[in-house]
C-alpha positions as YAML, in Angstrom:
chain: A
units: angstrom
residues:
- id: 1
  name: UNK
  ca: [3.69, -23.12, -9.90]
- id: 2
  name: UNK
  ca: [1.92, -26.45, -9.34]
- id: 3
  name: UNK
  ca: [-1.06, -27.18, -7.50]
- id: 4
  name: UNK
  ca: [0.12, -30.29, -6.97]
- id: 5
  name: UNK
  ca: [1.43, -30.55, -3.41]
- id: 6
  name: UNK
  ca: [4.31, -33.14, -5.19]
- id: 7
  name: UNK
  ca: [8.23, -32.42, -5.47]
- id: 8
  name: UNK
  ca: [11.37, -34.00, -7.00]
- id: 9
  name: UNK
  ca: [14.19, -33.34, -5.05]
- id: 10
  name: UNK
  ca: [17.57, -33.84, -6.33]
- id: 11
  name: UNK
  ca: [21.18, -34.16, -4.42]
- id: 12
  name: UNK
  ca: [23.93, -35.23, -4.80]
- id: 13
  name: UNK
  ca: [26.55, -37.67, -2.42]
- id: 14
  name: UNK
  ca: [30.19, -38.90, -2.69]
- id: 15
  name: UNK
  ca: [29.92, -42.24, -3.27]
- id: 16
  name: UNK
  ca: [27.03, -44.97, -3.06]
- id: 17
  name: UNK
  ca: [27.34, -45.84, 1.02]
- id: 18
  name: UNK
  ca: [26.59, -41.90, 1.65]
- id: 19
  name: UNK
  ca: [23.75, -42.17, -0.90]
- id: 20
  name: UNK
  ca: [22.19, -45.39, 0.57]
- id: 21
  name: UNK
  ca: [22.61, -44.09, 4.03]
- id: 22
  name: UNK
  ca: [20.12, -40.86, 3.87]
- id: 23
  name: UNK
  ca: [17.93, -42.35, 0.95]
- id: 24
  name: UNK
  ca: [17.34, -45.21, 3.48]
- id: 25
  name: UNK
  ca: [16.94, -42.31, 6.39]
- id: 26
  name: UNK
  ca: [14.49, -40.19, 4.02]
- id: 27
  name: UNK
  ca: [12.14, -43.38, 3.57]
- id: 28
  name: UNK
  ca: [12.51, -44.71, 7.24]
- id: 29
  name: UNK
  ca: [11.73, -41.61, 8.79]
- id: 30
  name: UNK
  ca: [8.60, -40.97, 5.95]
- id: 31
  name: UNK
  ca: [10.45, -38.22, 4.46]
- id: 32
  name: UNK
  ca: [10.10, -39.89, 1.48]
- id: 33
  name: UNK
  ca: [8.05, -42.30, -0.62]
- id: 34
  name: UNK
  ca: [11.25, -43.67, -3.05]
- id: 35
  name: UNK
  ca: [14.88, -42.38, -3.77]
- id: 36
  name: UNK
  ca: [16.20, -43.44, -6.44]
- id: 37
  name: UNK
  ca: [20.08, -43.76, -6.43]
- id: 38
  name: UNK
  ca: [22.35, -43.26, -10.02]
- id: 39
  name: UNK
  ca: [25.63, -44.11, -9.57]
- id: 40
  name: UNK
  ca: [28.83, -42.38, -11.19]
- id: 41
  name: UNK
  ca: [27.16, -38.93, -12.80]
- id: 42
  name: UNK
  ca: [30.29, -36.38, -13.50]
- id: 43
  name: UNK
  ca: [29.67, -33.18, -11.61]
- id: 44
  name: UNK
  ca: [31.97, -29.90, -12.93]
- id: 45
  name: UNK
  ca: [31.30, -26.77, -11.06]
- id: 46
  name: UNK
  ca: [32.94, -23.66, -9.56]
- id: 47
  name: UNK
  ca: [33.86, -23.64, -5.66]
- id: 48
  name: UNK
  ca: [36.15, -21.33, -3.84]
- id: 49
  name: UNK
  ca: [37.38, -19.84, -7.03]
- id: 50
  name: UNK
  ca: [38.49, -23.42, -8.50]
- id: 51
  name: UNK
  ca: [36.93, -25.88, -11.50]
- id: 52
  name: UNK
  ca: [36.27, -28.90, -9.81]
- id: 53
  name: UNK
  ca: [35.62, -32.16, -11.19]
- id: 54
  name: UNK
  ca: [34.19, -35.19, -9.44]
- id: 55
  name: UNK
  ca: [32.39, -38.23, -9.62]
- id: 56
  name: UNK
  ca: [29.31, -38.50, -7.27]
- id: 57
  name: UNK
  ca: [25.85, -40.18, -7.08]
- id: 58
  name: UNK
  ca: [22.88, -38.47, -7.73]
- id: 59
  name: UNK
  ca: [19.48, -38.86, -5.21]
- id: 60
  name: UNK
  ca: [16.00, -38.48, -7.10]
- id: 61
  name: UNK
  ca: [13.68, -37.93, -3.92]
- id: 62
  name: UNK
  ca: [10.03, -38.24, -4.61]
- id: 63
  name: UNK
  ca: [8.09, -36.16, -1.86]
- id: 64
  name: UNK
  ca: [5.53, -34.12, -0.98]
- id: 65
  name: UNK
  ca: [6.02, -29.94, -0.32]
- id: 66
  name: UNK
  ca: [4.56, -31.01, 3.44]
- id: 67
  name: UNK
  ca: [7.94, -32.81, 3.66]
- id: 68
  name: UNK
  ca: [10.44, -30.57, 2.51]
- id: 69
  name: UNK
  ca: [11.99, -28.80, 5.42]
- id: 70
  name: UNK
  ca: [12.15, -31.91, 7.59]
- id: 71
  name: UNK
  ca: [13.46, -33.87, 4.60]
- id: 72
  name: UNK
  ca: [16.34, -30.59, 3.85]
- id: 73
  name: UNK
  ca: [17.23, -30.97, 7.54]
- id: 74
  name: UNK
  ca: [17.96, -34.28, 7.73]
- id: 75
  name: UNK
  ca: [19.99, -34.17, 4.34]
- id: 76
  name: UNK
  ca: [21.68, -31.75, 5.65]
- id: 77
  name: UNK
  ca: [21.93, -33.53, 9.01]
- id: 78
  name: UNK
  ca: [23.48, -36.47, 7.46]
- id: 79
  name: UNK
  ca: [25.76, -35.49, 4.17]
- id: 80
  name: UNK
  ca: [28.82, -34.72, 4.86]
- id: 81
  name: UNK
  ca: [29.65, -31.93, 2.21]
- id: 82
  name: UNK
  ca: [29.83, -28.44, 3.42]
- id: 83
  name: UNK
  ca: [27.09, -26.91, 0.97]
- id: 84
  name: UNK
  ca: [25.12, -29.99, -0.34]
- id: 85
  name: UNK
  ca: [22.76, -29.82, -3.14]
- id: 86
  name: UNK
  ca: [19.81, -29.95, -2.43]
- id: 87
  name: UNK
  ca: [16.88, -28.28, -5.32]
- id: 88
  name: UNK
  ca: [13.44, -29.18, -5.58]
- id: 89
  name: UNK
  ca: [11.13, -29.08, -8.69]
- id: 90
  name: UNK
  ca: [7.22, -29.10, -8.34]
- id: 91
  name: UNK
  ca: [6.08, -32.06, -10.07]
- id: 92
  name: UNK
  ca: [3.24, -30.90, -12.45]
- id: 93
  name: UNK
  ca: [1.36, -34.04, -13.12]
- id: 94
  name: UNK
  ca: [2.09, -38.01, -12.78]
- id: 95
  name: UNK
  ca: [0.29, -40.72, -12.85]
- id: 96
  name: UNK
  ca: [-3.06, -40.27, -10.25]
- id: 97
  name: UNK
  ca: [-2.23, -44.02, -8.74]
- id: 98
  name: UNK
  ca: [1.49, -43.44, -8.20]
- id: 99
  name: UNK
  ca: [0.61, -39.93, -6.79]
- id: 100
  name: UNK
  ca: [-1.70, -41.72, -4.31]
- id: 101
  name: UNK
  ca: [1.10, -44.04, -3.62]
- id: 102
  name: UNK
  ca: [3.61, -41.28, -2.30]
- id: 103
  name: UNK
  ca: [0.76, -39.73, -0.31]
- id: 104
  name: UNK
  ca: [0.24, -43.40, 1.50]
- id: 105
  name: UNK
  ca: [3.89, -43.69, 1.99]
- id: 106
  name: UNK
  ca: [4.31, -40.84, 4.01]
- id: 107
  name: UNK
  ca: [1.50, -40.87, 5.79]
- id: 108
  name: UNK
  ca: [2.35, -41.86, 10.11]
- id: 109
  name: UNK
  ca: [1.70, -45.75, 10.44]
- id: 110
  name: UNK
  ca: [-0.89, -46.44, 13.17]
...
């Protein structure tokens, strides 16, 4: 496990509007620091007893562990799939500045 209090979320939306709409909610609210948005990934996976297929758009959330629960809640708040993805992967090192960076972007503005 990481000391590093850093995390890479990853979910996945519908289309692009969806995606825009809580990656511009996440940074807004200081959920957080940058989302990155990649259009048209191919998703295949099992649900109700069926292959599914379907294009979606992928979110790469760069947070901090502090954030997670409010930032889960408010994807969940906001997609509209039943069972959204939503996973999280400690971030072992990065670069020290950019690091800094995410901890400045989510910190309350006075």
């Amino acid at each position: 496990m990481s000391n590093l209090p850093y995390l890479m979320v990853f979910s996945t939306c519908p289309d692009e509007r969806v995606a825009e709409h809580i990656a511009e909610t996440l940074v807004s609210r200081q959920l957080a620091a940058c989302v990155n948005i990649i259009p048209k990934i191919r998703s295949i996976y099992r649900w109700k007893g069926n292959i599914e297929r379907d294009w979606e758009v992928l979110l790469l959330i760069k947070t901090r562990k502090a954030q997670f629960q409010a930032l889960q809640d408010t994807i969940v708040e906001l997609h509209p799939y039943e069972l959204p993805e939503i996973v999280a992967v400690s971030l072992e090192t990065g670069l020290a500045d950019y690091l800094r960076w995410i901890d400045t972007s989510l910190e309350p503005e006075e």
